[in-house]
DRENSE-626782 format. One line per 3 residues: for each residue x, y, z of N, C-alpha, C. Coordinates in pm, whole numbers, plus 50000, padded with zeros to 5 digits. Last residue first. Example, Ala and Ser with C-alpha at 12.3 -4.5 7.8 and 13.67 -1.06 7.14 Angstrom:
2
51285:49775:50708:51367:49894:50714:51290:50003:50787  51319:49431:50780:51230:49550:50780:51320:49670:50780
END
This chain:
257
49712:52662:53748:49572:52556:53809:49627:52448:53912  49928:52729:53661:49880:52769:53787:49773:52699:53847  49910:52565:53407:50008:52552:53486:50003:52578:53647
49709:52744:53328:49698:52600:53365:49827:52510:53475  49806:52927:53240:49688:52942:53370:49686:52811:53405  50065:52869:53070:50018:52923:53174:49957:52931:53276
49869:52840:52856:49941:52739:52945:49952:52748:53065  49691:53022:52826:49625:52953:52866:49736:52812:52907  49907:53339:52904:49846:53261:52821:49805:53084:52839
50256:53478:52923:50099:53524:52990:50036:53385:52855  50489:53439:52825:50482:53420:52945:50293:53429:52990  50561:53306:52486:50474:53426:52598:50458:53355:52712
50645:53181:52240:50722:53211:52343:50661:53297:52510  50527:53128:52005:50590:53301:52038:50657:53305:52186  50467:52862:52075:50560:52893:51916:50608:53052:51970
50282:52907:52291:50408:52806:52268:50556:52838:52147  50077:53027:52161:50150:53113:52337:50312:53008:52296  49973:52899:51928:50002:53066:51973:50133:53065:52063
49924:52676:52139:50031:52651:51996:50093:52786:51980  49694:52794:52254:49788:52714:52303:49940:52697:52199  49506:52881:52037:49605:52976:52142:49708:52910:52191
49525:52785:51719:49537:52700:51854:49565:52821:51905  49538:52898:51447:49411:52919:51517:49367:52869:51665  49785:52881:51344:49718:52740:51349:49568:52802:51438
49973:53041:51183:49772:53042:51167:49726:52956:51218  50177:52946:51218:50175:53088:51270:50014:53119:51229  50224:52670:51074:50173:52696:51224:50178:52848:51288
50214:52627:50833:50052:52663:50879:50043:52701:51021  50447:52518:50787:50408:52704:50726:50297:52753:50767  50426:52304:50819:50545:52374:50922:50466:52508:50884
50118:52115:50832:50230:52165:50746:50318:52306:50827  49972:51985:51115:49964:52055:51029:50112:52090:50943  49824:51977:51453:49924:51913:51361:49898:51980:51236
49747:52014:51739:49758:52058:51691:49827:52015:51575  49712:51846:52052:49613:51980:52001:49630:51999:51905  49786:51504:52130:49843:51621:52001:49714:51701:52003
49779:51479:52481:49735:51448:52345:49767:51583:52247  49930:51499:52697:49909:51393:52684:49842:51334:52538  49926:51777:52727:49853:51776:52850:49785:51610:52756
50032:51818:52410:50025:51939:52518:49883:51822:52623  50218:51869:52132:50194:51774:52223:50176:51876:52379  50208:51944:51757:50216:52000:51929:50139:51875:52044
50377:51843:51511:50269:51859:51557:50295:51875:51737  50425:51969:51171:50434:51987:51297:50350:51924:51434  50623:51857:50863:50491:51884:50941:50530:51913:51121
50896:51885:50824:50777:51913:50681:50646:51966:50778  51114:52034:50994:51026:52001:50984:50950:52010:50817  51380:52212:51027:51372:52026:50994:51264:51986:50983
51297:52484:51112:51407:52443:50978:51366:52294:50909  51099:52452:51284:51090:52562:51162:51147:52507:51030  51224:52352:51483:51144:52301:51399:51143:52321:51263
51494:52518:51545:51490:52397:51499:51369:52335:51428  51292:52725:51666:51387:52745:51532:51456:52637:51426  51173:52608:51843:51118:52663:51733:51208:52693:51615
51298:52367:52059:51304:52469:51993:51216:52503:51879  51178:52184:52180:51099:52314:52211:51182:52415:52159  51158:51845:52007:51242:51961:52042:51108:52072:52101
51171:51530:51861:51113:51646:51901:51218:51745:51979  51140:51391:51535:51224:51493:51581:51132:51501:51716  51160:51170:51285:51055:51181:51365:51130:51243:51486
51227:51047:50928:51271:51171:51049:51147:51226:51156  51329:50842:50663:51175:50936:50739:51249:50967:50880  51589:50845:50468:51516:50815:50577:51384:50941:50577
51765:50913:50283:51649:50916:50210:51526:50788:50342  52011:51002:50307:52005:50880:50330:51888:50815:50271  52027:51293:50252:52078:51213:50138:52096:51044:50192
51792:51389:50389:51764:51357:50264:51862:51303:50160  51926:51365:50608:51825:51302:50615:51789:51250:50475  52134:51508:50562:52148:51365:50560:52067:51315:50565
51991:51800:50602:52089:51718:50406:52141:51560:50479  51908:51828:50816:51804:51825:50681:51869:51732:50568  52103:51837:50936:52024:51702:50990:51887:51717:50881
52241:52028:50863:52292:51882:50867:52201:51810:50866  52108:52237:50979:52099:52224:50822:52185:52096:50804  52089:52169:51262:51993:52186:51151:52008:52165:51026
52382:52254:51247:52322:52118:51346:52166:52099:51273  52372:52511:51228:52470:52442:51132:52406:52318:51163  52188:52593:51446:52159:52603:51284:52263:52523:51176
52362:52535:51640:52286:52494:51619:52152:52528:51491  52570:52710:51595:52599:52598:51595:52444:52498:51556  52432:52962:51636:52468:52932:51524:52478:52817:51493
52302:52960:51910:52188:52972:51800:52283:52981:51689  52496:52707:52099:52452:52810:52081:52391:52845:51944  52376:52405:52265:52428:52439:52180:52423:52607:52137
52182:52262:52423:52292:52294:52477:52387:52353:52394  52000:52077:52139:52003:52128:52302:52129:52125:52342  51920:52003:51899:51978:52112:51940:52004:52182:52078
51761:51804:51927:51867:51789:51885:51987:51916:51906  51566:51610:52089:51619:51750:52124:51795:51801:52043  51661:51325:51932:51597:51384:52080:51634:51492:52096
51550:51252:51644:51624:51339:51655:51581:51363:51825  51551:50921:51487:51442:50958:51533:51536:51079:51624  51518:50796:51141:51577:50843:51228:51520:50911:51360
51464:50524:50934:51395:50617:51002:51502:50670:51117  51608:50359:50809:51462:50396:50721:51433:50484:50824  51993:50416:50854:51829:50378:50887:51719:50420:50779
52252:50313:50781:52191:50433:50662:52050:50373:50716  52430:50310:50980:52338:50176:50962:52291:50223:50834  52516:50548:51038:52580:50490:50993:52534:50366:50925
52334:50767:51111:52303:50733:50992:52410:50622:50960  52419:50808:51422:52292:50786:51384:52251:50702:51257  52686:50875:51383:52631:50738:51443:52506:50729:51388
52578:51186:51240:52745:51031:51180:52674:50913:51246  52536:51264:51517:52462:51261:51407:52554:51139:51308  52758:51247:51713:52622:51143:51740:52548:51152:51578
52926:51393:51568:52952:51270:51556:52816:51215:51583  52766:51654:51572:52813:51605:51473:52838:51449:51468  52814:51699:51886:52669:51652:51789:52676:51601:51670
53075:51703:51856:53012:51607:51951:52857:51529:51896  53075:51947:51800:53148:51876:51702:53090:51722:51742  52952:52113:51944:52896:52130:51794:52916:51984:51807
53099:52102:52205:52972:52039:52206:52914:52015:52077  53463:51965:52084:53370:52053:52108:53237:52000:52111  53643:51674:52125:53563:51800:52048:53469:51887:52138
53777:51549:52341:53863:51646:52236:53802:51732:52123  53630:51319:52468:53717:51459:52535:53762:51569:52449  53672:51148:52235:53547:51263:52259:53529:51383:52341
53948:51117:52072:53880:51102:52212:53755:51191:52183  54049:51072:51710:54029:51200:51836:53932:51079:51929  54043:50968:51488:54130:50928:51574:54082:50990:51678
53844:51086:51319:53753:50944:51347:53900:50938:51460  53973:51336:51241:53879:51364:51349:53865:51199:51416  54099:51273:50972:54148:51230:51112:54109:51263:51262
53915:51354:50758:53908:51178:50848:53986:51201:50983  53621:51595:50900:53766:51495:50830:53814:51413:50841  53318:51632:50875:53418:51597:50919:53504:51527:50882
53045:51646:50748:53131:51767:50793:53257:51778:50849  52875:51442:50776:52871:51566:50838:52927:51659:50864  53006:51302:50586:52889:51363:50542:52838:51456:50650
53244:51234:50657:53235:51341:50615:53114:51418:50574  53102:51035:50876:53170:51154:50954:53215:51299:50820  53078:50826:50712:52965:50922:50722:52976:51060:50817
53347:50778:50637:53251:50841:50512:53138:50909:50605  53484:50693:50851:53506:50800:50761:53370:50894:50681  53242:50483:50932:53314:50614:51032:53324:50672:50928
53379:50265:50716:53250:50345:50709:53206:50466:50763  53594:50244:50805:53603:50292:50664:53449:50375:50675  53562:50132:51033:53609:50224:51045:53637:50282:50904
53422:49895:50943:53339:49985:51047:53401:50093:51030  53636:49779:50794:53495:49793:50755:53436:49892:50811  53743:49666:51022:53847:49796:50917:53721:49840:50815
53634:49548:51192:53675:49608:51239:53708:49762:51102  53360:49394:50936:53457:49426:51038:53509:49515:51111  52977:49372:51024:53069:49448:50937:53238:49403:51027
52826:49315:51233:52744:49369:51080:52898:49380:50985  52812:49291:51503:52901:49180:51414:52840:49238:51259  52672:49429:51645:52645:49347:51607:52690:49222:51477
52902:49620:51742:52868:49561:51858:52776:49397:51761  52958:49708:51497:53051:49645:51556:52991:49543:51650  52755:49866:51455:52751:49775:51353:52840:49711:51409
52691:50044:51698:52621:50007:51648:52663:49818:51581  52941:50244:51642:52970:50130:51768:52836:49990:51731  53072:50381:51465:52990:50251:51402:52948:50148:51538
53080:50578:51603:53056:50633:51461:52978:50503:51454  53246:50490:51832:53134:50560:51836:53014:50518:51721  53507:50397:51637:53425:50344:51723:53286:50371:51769
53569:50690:51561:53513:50632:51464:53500:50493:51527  53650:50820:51811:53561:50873:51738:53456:50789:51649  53759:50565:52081:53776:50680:51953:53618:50750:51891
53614:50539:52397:53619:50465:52255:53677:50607:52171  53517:50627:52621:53665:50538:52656:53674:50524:52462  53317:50771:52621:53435:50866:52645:53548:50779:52638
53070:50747:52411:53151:50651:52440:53271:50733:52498  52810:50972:52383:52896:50922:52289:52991:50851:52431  52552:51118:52361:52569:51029:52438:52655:50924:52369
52436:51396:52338:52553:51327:52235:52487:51185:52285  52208:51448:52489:52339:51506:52479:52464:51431:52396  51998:51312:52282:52009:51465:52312:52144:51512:52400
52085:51105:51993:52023:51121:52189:52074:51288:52167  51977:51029:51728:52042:51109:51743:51990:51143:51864  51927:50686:51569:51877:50812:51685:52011:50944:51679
51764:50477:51321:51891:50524:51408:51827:50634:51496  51602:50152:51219:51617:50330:51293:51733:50336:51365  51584:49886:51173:51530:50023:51062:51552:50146:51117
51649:49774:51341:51738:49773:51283:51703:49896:51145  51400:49723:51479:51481:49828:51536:51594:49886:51471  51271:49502:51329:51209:49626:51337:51292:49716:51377
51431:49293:51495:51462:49335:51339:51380:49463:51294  51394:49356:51768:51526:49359:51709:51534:49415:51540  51088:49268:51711:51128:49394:51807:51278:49421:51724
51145:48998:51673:51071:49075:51562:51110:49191:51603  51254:48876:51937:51353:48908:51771:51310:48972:51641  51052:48961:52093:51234:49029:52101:51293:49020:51968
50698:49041:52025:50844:48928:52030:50999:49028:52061  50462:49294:52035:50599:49199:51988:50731:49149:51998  50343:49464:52198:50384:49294:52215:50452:49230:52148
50315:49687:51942:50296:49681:52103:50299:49501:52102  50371:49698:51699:50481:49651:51740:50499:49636:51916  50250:49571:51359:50199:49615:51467:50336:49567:51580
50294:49708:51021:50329:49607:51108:50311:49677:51291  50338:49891:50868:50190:49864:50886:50205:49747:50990  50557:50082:50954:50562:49986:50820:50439:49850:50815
50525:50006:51241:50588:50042:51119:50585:49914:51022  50238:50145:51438:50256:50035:51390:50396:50079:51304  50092:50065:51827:50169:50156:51702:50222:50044:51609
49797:50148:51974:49845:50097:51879:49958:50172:51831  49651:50120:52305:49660:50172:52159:49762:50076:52117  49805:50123:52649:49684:50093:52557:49708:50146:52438
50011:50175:52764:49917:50092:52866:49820:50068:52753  50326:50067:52583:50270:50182:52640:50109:50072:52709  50636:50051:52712:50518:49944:52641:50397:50060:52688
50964:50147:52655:50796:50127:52700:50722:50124:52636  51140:50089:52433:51215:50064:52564:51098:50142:52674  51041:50071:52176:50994:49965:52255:51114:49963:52351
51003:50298:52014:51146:50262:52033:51140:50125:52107  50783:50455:52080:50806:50340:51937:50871:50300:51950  50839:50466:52334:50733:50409:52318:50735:50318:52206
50995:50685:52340:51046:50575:52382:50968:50431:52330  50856:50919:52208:51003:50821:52108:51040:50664:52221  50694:50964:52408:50635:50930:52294:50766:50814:52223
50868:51029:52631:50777:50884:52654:50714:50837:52530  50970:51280:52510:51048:51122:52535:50970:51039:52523  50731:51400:52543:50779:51371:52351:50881:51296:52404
50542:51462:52728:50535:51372:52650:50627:51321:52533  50594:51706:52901:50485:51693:52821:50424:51560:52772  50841:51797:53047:50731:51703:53093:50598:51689:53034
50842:52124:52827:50903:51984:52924:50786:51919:52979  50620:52159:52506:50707:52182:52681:50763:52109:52780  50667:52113:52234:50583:52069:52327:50653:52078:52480
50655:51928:51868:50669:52009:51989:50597:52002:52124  50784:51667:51644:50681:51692:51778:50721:51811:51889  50811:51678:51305:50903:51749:51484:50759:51726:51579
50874:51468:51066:50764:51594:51165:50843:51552:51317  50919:51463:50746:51016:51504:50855:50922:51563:50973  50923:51120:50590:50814:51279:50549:50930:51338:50728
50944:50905:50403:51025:51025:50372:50965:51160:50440  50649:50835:50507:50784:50793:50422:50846:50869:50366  50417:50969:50777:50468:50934:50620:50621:50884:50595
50342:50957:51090:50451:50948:50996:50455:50918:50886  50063:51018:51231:50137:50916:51141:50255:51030:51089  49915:50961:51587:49955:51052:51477:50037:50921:51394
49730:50986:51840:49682:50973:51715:49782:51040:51622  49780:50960:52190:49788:51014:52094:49752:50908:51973  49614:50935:52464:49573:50907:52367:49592:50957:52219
49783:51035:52660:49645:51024:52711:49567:50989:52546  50078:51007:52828:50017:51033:52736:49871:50980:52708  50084:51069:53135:50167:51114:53038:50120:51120:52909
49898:51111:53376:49879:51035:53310:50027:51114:53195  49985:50958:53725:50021:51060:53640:50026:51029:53525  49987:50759:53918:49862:50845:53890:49898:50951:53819
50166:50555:53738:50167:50549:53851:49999:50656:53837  50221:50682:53439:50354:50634:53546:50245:50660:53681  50082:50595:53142:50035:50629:53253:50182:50595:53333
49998:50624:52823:50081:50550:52924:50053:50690:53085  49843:50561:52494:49868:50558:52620:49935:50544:52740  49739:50586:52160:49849:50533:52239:49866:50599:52376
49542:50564:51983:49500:50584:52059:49628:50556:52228  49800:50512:51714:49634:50530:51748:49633:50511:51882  50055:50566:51489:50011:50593:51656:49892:50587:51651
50260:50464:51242:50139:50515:51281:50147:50459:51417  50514:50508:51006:50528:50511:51128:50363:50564:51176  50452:50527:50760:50629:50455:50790:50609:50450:50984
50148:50509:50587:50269:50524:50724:50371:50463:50727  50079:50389:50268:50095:50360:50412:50184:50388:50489  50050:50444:50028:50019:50555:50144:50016:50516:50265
50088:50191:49897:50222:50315:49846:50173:50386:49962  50085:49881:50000:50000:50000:50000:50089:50124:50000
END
């Protein structure tokens, strides 16, 4: 079926204890398609990526890839489903005892995918696709910078060349250039791996850039979804107050509630 989701959510649920986290999201991922989930701390958008990621089982609903259903499934179906996605974690979360280009392929090593001199050929290449030279793949992780750091987790991410990438706050801790360079990377590998890209972040600026579609996660369920260009009309106050940043406004009150 050519219009079938690379990635669908129905009525997906989870609860920690009497605190509900997510309360019944409904969303799809197209194939090749790039949507950022926004949405204020403690909202939902870990527990969402964890969820597809099957490191939680959520309490109810459905998710499916690639029309295939993945709440209960098996370890070795789980495994081979997993092998379709890479990540990019939100502080790097790179190896301080391993080189660069260890990192890069720790992935394909750890699963015997490839050899030693294999893995590290491969390092190269996708370390230049972000921007990096080969003899960076020698360097400690002690030895780059926070950009450069992101850079590599990005490199790891696509080394497998995933059907789907999934971005945790990608731009966090970074300053507003770096992290536009960190953007416009994570647009041109996306599209020269020719993965689908499922982001979240509270940056706006980051959305803005990496996003095809948007959608806002607020109090456990998406208020708001739509094409990146529609969201300064989305007619949501909530989305409003979120995207401009405002201290006064129905989050806000709620928050105070």
């Amino acid at each position: 079926m050519a219009d079938q989701p690379k990635i669908q959510m129905r009525d997906v649920a989870k609860a920690f204890g009497p605190k509900v986290v997510l309360d019944g999201i409904d969303l799809d991922v197209g194939v090749g398609e790039s949507v950022v989930i926004i949405g204020g701390s403690g909202t939902g958008k870990s527990v969402t990526l964890k969820s597809i990621l099957g490191l939680l089982t959520p309490d109810r609903g459905s998710i499916k890839v690639d029309g295939e259903e993945v709440i209960g499934m098996g370890s070795s179906d789980r495994e081979r489903v997993n092998h379709k996605f890479g990540m990019l974690f939100q502080g790097g979360a790179l190896f301080d005892s391993l080189p660069v280009w260890e990192n890069v392929s720790f992935g394909l090593l750890a699963e015997k995918r490839c050899s030693r001199s294999q893995a590290h050929d491969i390092a190269i290449e996708k370390l230049a696709m972000v921007g990096m030279d080969a003899p960076v793949a020698d360097l400690m992780p002690s030895e780059l910078s926070g950009g450069m750091q992101k850079r590599v987790g990005l490199a790891r991410a696509i080394a497998s060349n995933p059907e789907v990438i999934f971005f945790d706050e990608p731009t966090t801790g970074l300053d507003p250039i770096m992290a536009d360079v960190i953007n416009d990377l994570i647009v041109k590998v996306t599209r020269e791996v020719g993965a689908t890209a499922l982001s979240i972040t509270h940056d706006m600026a980051s959305a803005r850039k990496i996003a095809n579609r948007i959608a806002m996660l607020y109090e456990g369920k998406i208020i708001w979804q739509g094409p990146v260009e529609d969201i300064d009309n989305s007619g949501n106050e909530y989305v409003d107050q979120f995207i401009n940043g405002k201290a006064e406004g129905p989050i806000k009150m709620a928050m105070r509630a």
